[in-house]
C-alpha positions in Angstrom: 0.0 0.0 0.0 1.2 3.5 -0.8 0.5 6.1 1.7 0.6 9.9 0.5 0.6 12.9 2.9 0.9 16.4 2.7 2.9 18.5 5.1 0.2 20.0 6.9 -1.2 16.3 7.8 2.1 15.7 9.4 2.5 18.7 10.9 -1.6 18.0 12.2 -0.3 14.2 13.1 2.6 16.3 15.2 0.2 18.5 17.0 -1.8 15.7 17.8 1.2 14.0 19.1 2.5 16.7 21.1 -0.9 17.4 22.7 -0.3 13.8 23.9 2.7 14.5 25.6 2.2 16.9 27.2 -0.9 15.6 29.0 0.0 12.0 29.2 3.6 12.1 29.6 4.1 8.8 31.5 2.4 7.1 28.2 4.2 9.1 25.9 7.9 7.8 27.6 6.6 4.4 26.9 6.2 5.3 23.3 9.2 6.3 22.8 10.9 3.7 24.7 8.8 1.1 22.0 9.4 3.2 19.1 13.3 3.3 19.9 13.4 -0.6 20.9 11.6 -1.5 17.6 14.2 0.7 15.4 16.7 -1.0 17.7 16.1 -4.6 16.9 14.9 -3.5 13.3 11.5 -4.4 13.8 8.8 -2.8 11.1 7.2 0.4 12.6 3.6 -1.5 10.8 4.1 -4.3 13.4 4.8 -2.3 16.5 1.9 -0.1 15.0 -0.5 -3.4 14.7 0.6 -4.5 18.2 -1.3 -1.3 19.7 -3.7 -1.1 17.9 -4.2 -4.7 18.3 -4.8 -5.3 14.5 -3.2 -8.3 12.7 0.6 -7.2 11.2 0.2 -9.8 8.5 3.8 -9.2 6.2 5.2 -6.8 9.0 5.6 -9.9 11.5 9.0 -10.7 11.9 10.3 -13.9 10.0 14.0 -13.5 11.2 13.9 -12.7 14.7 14.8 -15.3 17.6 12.2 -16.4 20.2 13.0 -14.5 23.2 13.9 -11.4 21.3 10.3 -11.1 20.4 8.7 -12.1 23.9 11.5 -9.5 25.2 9.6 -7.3 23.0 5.9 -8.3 23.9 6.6 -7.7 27.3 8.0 -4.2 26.5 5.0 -3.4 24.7 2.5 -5.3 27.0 4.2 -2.3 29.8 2.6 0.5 27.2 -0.5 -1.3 25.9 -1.5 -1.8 29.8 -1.3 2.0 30.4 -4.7 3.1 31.9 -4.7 5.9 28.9 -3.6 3.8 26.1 -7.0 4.6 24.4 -5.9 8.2 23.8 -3.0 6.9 22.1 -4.8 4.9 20.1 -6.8 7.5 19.4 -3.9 9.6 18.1 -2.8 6.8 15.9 -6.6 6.2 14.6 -7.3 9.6 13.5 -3.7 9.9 11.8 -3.6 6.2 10.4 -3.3 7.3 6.8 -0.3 9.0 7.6 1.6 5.3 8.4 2.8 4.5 12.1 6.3 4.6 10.7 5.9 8.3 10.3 3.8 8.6 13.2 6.7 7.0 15.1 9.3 9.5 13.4 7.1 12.3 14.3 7.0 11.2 18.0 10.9 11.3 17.9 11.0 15.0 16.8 11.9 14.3 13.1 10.6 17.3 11.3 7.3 17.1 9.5 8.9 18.2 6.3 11.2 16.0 5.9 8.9 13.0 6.0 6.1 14.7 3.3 5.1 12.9 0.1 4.7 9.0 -0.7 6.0 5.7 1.3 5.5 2.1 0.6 3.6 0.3 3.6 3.8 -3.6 3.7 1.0 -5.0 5.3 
């Protein structure tokens, strides 16, 4: 799938995500710890993505990753997907899911909205 957006959807999706942080910060850390381990064991931002919103990843599953790397991962993301105001995330990432949870994650880290405007490939 081929997701297009413009900059002022990002720079919407950043508002969004900002708003977020700053009135659920403790949720917002866990994020960010989840977006970071997922770019750290090379894990598809469309499966971390799934994994919240608790939709199927289909081709973003990981073929070549060991057992316990994966639970290790599960229970990381079981600590933010147990967060009494996960549904505000989820909310966030509802509203903005045309915009892809790979930028939505990129967003969350401070990457500029400008930099991430135009097309991406999305493998689902």
């Amino acid at each position: 799938m081929i997701t297009l957006c413009s900059q002022n959807e990002l720079k919407s999706a950043q508002a969004a995500l900002n708003k977020l942080e700053l009135s659920h910060p403790e949720l917002f850390e866990k994020l960010i710890d989840v977006i970071n381990l997922t770019r750290a064991i090379q894990l598809k931002y469309q499966y971390m993505g799934c994994l919240i919103m608790n939709e199927d990843p289909g081709n973003a599953k990981p073929q070549f990753v060991i057992g316990s790397v994966i639970r290790l991962y599960k229970k990381e993301m079981q600590k933010l997907t147990s967060d009494k105001d996960i549904e505000e995330l989820r909310k966030v990432f509802l509203e903005y899911k045309h915009t892809g949870y790979s930028r939505l994650s990129q967003l969350a880290l401070g990457k500029a909205p400008e930099s991430l405007a135009g097309s991406s490939a999305i493998i689902q």
